[in-house]
PDB file of N, CA, C and O in Angstrom:
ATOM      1  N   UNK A   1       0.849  -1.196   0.000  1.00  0.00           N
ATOM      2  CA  UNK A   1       0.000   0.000   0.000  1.00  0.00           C
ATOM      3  C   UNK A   1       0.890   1.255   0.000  1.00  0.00           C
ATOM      4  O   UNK A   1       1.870   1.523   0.696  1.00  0.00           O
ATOM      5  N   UNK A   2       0.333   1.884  -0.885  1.00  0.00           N
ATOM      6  CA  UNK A   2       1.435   3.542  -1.025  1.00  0.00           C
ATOM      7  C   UNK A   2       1.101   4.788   0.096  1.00  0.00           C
ATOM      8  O   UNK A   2       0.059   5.416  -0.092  1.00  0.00           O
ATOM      9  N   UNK A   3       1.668   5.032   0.860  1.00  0.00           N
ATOM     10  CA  UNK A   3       1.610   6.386   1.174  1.00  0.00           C
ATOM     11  C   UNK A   3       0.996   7.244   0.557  1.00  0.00           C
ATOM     12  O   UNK A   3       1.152   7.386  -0.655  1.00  0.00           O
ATOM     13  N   UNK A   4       0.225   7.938   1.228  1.00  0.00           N
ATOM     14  CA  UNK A   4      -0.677   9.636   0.975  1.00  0.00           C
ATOM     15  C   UNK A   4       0.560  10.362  -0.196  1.00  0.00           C
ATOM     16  O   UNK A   4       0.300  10.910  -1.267  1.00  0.00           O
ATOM     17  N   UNK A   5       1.929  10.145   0.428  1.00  0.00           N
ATOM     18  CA  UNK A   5       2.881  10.915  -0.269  1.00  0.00           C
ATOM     19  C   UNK A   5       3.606  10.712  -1.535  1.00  0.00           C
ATOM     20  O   UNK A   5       4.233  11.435  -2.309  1.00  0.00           O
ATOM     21  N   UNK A   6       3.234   9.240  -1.451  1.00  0.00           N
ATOM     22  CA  UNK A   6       4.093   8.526  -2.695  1.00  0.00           C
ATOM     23  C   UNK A   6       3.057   8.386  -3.867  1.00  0.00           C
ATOM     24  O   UNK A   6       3.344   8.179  -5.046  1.00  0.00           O
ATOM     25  N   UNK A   7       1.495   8.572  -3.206  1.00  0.00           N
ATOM     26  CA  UNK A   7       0.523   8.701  -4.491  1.00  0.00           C
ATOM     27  C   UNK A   7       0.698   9.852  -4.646  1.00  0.00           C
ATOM     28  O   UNK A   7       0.624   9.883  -5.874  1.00  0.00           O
ATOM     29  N   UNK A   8       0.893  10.936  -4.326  1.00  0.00           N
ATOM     30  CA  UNK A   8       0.915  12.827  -4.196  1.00  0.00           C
ATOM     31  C   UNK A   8       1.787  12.875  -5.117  1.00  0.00           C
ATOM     32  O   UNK A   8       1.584  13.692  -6.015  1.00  0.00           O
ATOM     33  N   UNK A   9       3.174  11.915  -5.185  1.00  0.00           N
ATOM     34  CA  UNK A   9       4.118  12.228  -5.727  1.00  0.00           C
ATOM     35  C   UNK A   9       4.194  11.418  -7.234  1.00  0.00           C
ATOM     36  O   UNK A   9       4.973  11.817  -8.099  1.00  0.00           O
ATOM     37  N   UNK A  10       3.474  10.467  -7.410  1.00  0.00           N
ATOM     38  CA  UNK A  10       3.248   9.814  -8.821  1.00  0.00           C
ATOM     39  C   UNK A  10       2.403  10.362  -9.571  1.00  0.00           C
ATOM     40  O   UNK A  10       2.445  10.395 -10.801  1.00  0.00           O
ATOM     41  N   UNK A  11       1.105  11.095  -8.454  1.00  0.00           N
ATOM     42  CA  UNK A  11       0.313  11.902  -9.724  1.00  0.00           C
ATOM     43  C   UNK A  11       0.831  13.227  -9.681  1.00  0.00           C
ATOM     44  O   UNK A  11       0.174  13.840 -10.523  1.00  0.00           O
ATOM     45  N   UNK A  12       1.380  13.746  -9.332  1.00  0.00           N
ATOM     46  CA  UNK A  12       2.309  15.258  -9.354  1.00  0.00           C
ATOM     47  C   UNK A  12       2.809  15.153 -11.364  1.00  0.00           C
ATOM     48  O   UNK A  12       2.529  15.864 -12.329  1.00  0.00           O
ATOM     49  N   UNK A  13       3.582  13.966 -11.196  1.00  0.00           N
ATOM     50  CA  UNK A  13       4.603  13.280 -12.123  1.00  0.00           C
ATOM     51  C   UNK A  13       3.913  13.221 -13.703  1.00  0.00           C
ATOM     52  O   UNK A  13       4.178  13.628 -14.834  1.00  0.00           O
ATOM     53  N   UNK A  14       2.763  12.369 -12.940  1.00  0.00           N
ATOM     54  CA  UNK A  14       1.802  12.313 -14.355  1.00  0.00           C
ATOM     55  C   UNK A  14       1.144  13.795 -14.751  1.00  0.00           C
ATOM     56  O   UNK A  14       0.922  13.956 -15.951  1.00  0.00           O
ATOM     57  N   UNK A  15       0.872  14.696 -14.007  1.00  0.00           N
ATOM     58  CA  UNK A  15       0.085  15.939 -14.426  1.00  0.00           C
ATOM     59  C   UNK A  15       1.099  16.789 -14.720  1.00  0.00           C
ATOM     60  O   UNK A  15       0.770  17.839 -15.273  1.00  0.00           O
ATOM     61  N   UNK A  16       2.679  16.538 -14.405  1.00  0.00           N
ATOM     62  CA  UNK A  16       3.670  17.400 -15.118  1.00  0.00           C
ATOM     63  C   UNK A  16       3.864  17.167 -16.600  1.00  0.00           C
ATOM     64  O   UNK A  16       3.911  17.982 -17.522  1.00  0.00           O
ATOM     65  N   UNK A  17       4.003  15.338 -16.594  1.00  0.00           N
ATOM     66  CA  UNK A  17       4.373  15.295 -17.798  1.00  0.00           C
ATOM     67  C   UNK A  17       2.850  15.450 -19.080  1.00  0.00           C
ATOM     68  O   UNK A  17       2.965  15.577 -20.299  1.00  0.00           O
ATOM     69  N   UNK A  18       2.026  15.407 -18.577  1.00  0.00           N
ATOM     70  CA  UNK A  18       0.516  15.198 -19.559  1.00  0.00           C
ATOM     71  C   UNK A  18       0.100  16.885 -19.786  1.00  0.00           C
ATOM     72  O   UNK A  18      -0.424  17.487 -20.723  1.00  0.00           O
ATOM     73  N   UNK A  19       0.574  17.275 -18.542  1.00  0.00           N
ATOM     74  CA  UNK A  19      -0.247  18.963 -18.512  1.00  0.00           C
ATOM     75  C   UNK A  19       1.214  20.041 -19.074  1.00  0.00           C
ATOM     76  O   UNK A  19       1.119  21.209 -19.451  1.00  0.00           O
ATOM     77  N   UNK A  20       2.253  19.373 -18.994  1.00  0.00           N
ATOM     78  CA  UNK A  20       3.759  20.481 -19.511  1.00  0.00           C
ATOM     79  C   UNK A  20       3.817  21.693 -18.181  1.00  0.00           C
ATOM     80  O   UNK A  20       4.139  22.879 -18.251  1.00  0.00           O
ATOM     81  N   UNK A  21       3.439  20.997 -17.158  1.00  0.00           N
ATOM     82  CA  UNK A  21       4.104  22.335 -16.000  1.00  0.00           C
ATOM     83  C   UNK A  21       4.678  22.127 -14.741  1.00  0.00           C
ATOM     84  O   UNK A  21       3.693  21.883 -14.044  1.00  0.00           O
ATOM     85  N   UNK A  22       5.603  22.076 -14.065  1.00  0.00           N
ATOM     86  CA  UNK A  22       6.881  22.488 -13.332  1.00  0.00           C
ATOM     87  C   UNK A  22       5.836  21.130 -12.144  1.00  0.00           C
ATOM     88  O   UNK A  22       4.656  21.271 -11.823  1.00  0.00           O
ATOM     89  N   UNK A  23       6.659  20.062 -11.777  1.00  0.00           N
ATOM     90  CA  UNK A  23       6.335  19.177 -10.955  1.00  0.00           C
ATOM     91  C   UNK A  23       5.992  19.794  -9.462  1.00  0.00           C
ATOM     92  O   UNK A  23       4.968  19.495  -8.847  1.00  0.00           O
ATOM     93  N   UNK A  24       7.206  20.883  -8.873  1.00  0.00           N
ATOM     94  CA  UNK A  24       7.174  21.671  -8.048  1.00  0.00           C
ATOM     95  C   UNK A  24       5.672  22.830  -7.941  1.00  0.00           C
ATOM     96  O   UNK A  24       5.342  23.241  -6.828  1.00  0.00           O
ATOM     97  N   UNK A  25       4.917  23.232  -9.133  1.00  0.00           N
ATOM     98  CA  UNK A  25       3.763  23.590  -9.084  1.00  0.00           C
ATOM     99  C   UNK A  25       2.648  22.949  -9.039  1.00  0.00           C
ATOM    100  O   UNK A  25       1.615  23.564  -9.302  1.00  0.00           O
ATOM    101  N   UNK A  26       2.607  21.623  -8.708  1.00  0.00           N
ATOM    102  CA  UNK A  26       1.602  20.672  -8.570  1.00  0.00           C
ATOM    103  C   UNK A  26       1.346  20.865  -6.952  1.00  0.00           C
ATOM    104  O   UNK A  26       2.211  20.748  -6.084  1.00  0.00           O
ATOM    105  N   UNK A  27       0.326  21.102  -6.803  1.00  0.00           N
ATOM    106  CA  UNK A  27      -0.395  21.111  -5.206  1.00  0.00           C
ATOM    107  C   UNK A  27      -1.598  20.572  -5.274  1.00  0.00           C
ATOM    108  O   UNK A  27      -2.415  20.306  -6.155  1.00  0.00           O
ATOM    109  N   UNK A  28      -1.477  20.444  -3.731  1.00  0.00           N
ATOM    110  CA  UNK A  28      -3.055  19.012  -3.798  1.00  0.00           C
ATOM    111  C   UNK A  28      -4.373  19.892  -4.017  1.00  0.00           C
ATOM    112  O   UNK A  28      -5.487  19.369  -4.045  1.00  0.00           O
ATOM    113  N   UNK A  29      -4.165  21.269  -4.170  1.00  0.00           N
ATOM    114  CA  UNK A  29      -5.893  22.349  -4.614  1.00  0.00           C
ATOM    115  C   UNK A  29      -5.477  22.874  -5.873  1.00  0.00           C
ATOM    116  O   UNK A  29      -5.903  23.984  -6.193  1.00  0.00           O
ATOM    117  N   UNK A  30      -4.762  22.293  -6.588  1.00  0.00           N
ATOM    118  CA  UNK A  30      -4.740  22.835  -7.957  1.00  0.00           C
ATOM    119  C   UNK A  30      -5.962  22.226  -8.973  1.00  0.00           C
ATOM    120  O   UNK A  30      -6.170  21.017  -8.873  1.00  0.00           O
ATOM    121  N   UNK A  31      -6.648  22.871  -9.788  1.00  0.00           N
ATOM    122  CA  UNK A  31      -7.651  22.073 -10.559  1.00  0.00           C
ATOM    123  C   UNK A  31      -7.624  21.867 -11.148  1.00  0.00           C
ATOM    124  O   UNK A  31      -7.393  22.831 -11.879  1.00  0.00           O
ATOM    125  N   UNK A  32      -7.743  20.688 -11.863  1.00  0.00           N
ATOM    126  CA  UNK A  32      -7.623  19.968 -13.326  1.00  0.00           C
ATOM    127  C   UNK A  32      -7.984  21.013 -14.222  1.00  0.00           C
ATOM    128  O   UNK A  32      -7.179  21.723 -14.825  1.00  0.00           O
ATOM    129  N   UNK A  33      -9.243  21.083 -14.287  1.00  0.00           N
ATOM    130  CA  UNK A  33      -9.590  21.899 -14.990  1.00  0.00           C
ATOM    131  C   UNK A  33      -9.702  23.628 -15.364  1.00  0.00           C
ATOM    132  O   UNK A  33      -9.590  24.148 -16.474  1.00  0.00           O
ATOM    133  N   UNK A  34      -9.930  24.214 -14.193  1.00  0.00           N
ATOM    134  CA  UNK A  34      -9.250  25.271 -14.532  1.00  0.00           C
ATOM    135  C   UNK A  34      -7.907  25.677 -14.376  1.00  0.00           C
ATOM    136  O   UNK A  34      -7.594  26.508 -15.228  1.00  0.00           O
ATOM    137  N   UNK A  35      -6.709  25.291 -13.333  1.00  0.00           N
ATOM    138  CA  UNK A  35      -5.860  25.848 -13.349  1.00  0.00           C
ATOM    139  C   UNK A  35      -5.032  25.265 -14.713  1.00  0.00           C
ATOM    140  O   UNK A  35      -4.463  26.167 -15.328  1.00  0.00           O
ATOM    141  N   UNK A  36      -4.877  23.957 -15.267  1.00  0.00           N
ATOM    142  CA  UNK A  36      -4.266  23.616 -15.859  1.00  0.00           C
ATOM    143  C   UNK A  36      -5.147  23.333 -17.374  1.00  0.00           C
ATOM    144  O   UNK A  36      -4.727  22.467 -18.142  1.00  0.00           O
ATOM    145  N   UNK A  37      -6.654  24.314 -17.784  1.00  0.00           N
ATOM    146  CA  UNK A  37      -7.101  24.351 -18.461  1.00  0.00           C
ATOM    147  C   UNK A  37      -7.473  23.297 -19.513  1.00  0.00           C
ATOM    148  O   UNK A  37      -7.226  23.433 -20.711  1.00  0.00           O
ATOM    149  N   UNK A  38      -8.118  22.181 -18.943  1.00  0.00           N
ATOM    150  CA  UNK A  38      -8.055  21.005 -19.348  1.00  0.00           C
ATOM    151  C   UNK A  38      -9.075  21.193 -19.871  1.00  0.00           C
ATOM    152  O   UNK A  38      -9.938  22.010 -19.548  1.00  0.00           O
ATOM    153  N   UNK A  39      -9.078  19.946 -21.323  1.00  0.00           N
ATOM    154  CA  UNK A  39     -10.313  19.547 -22.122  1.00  0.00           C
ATOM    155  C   UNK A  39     -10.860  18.212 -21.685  1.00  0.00           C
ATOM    156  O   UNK A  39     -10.194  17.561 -20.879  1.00  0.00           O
ATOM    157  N   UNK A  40     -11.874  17.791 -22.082  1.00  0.00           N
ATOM    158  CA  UNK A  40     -12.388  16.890 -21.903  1.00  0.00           C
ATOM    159  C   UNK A  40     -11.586  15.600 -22.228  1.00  0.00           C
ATOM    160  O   UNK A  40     -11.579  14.537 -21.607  1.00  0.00           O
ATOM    161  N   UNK A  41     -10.833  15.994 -23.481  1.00  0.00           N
ATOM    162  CA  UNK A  41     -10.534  14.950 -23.717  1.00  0.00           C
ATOM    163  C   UNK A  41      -9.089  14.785 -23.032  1.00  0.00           C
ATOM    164  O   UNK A  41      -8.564  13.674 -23.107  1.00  0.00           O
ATOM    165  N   UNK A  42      -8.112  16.291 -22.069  1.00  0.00           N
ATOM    166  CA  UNK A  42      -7.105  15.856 -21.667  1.00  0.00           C
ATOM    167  C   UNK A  42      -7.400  15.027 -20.478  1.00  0.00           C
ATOM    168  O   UNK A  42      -6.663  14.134 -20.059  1.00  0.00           O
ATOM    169  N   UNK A  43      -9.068  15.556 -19.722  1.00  0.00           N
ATOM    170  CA  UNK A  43      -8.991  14.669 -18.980  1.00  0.00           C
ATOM    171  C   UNK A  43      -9.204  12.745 -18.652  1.00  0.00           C
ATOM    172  O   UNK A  43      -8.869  11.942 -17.781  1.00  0.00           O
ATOM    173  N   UNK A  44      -9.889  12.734 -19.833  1.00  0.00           N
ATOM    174  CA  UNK A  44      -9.506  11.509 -19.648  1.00  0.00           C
ATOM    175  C   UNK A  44      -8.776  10.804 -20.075  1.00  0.00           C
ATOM    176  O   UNK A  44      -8.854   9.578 -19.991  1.00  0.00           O
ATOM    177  N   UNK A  45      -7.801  11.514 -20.695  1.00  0.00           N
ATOM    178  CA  UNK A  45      -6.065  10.727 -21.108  1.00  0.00           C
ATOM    179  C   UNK A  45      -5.593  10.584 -19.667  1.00  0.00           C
ATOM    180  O   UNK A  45      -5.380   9.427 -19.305  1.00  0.00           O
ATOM    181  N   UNK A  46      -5.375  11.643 -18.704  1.00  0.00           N
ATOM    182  CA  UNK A  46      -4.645  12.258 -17.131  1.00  0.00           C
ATOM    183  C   UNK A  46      -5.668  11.038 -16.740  1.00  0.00           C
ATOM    184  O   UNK A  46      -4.873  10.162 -16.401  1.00  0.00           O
ATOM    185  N   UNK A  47      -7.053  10.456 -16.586  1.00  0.00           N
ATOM    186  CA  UNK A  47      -7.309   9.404 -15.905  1.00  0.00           C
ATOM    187  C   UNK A  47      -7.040   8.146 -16.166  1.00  0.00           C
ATOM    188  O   UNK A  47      -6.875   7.340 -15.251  1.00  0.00           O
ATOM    189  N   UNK A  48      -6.955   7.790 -17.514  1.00  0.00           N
ATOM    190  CA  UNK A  48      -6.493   6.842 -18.106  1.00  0.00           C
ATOM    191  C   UNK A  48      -4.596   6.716 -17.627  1.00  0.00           C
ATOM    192  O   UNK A  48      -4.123   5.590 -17.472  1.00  0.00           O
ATOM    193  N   UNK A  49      -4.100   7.408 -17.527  1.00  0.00           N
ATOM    194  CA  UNK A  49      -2.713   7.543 -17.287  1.00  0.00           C
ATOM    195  C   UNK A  49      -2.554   6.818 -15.599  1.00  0.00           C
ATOM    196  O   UNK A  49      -1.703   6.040 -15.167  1.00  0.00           O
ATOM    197  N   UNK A  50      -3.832   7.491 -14.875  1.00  0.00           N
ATOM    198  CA  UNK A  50      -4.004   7.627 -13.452  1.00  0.00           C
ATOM    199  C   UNK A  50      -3.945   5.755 -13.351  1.00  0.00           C
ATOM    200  O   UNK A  50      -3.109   5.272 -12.587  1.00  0.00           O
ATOM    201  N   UNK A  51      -4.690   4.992 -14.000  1.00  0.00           N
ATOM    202  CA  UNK A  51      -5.236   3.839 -14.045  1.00  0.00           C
ATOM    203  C   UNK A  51      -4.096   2.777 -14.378  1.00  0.00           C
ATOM    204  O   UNK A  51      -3.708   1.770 -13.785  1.00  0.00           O
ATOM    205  N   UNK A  52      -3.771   3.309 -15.385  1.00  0.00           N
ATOM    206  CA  UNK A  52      -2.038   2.050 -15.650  1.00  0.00           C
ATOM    207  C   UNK A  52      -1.450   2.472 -14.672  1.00  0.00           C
ATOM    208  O   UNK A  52      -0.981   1.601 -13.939  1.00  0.00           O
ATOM    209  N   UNK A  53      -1.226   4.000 -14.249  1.00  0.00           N
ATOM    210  CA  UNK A  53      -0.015   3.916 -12.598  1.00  0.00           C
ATOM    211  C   UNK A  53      -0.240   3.374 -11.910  1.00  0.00           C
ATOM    212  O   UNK A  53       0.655   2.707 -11.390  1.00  0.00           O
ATOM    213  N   UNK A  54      -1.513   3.287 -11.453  1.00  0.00           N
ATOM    214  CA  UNK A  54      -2.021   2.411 -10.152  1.00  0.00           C
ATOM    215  C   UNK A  54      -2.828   1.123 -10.053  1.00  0.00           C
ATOM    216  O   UNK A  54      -3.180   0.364  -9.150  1.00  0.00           O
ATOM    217  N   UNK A  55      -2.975   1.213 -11.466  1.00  0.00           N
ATOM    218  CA  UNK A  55      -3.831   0.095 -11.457  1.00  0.00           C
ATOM    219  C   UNK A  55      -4.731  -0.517 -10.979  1.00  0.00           C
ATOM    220  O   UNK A  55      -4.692  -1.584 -10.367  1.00  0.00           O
ATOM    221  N   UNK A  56      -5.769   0.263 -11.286  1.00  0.00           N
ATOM    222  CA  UNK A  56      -6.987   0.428 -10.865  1.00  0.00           C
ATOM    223  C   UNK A  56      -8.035   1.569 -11.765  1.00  0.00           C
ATOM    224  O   UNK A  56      -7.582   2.575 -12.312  1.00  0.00           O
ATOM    225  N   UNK A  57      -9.373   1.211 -11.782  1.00  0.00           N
ATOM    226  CA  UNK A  57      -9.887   1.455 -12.391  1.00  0.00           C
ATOM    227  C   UNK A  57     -10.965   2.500 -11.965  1.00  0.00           C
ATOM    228  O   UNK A  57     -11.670   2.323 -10.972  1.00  0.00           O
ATOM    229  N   UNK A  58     -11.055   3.596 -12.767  1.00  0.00           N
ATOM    230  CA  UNK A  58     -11.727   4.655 -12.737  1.00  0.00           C
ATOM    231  C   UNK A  58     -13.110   4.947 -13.791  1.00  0.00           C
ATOM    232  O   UNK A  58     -13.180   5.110 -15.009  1.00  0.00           O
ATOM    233  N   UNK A  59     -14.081   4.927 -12.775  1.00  0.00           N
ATOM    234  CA  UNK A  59     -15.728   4.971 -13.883  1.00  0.00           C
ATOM    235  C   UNK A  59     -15.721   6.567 -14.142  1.00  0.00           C
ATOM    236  O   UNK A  59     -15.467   7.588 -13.503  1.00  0.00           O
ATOM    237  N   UNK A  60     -16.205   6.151 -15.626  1.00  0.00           N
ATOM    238  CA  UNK A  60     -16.515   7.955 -16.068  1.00  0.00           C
ATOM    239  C   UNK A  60     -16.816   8.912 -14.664  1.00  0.00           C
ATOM    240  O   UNK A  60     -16.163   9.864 -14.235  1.00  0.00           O
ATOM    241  N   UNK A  61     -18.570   8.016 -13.908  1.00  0.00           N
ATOM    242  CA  UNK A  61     -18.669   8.877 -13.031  1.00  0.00           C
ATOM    243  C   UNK A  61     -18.060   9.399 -12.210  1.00  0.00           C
ATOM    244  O   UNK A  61     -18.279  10.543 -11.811  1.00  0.00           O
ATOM    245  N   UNK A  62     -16.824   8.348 -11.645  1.00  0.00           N
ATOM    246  CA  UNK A  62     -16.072   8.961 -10.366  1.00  0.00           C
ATOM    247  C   UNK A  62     -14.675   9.857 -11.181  1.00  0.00           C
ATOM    248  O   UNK A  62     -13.825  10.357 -10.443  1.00  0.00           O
ATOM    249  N   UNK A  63     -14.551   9.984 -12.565  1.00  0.00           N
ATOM    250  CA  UNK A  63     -13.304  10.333 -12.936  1.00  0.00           C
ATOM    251  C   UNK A  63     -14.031  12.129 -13.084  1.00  0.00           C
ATOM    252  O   UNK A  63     -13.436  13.200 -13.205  1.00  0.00           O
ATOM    253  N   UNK A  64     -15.622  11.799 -13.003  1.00  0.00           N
ATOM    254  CA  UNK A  64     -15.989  13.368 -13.296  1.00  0.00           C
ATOM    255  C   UNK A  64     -16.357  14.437 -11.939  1.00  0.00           C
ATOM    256  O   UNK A  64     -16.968  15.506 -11.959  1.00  0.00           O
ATOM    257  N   UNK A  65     -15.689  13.646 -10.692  1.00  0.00           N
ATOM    258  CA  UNK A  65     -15.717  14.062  -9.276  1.00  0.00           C
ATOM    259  C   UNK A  65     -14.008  14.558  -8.924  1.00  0.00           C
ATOM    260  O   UNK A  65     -13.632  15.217  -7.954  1.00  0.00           O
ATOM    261  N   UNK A  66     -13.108  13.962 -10.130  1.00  0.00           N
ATOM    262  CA  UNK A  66     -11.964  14.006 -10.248  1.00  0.00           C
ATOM    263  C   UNK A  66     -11.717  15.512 -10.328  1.00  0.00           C
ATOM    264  O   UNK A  66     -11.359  15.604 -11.502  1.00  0.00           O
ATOM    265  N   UNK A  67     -11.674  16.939  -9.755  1.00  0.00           N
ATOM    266  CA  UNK A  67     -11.628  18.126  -9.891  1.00  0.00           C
ATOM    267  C   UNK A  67      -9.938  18.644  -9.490  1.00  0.00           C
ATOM    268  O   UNK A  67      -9.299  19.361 -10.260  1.00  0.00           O
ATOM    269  N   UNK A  68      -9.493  18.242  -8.430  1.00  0.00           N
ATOM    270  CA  UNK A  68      -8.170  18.494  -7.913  1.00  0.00           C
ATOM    271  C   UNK A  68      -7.374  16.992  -8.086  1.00  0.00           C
ATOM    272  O   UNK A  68      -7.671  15.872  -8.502  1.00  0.00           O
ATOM    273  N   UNK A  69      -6.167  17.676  -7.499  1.00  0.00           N
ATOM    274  CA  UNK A  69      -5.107  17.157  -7.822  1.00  0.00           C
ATOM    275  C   UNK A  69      -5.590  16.228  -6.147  1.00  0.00           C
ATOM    276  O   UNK A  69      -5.690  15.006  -6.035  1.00  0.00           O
ATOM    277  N   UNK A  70      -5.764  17.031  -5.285  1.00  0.00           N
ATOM    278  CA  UNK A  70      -6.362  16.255  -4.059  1.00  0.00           C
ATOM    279  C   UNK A  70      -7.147  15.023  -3.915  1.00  0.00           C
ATOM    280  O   UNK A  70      -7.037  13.994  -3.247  1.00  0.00           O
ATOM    281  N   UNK A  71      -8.230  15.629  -5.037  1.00  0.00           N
ATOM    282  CA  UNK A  71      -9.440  14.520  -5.416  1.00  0.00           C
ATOM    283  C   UNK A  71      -8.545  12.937  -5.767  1.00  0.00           C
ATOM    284  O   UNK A  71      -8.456  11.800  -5.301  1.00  0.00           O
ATOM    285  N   UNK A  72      -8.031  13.721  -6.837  1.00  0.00           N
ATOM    286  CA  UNK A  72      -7.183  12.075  -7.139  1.00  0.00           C
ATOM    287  C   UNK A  72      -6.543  11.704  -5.968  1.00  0.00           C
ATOM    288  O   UNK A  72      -7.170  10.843  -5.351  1.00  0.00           O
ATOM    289  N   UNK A  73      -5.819  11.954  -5.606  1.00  0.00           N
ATOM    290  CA  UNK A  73      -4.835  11.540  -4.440  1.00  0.00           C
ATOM    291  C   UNK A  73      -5.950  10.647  -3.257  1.00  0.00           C
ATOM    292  O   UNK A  73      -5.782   9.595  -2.639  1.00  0.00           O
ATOM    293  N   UNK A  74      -7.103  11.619  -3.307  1.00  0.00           N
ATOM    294  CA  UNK A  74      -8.001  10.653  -2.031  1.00  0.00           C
ATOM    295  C   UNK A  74      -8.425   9.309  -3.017  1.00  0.00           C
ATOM    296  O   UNK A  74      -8.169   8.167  -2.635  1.00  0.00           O
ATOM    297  N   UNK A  75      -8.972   9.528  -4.076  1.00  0.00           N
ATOM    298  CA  UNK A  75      -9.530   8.611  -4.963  1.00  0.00           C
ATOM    299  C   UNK A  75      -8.663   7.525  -5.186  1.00  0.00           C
ATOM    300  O   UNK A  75      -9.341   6.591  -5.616  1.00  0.00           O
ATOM    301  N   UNK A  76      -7.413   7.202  -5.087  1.00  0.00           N
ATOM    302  CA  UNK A  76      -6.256   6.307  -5.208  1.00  0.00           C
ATOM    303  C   UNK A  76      -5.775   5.711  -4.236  1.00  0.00           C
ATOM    304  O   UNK A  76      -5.061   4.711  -4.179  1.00  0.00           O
ATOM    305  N   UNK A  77      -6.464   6.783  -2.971  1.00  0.00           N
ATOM    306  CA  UNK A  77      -6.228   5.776  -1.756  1.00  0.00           C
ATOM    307  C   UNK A  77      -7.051   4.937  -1.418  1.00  0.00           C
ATOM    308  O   UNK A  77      -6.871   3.751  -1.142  1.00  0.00           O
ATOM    309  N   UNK A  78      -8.188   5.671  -1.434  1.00  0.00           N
ATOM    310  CA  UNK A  78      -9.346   4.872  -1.280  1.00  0.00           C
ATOM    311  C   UNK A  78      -9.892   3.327  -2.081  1.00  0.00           C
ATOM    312  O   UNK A  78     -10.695   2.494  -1.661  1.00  0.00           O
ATOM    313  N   UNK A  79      -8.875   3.359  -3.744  1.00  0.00           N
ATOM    314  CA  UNK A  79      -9.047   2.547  -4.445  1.00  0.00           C
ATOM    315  C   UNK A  79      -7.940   1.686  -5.104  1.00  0.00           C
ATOM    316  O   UNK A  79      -7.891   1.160  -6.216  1.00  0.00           O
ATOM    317  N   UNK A  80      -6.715   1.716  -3.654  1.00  0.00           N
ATOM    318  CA  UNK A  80      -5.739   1.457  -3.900  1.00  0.00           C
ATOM    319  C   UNK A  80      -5.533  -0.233  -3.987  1.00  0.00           C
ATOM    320  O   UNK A  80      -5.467  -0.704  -2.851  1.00  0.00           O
ATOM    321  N   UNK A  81      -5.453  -0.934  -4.721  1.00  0.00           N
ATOM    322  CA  UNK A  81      -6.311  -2.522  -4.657  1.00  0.00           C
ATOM    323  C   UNK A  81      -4.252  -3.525  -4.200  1.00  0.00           C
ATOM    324  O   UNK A  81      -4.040  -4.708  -3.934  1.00  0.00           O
ATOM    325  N   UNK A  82      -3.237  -2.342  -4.315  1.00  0.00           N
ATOM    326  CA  UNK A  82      -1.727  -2.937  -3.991  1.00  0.00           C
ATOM    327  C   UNK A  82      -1.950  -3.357  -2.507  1.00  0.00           C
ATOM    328  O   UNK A  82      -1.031  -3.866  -1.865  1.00  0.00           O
TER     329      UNK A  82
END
């Protein structure tokens, strides 16, 4: 089972490399969607990405509760199946 910190720090990783901005500007109240101006369709590449890291699986519905960088982080613990 991963740490609060070590999921914080894998999806930091994935929203640097999918979104193109500074790993160090990833915080757990940043928003998918507006701060990092996401489309529909980036977001569900960033959940799909979320799903091979952790392996585990994300329903449209709960990927559309997915708002922060926080959200995920609780959502991965909660559905952490390691």
């Amino acid at each position: 089972m991963l740490t609060r910190e070590e999921v914080f720090s894998k999806v930091a990783e994935i929203i640097s490399n999918h979104f193109e901005i500074d790993e160090d500007k990833v915080t757990l109240g940043l928003s998918i969607k507006d701060d990092l101006n996401a489309d529909s369709i980036s977001i569900m590449e960033f959940v799909l990405e979320l799903e091979d890291e952790f392996g585990t699986e994300i329903s449209d519905d709960d990927a559309e509760k997915i708002g922060t960088v926080g959200a995920a982080v609780d959502y991965i613990m909660q559905n952490d199946k390691a």
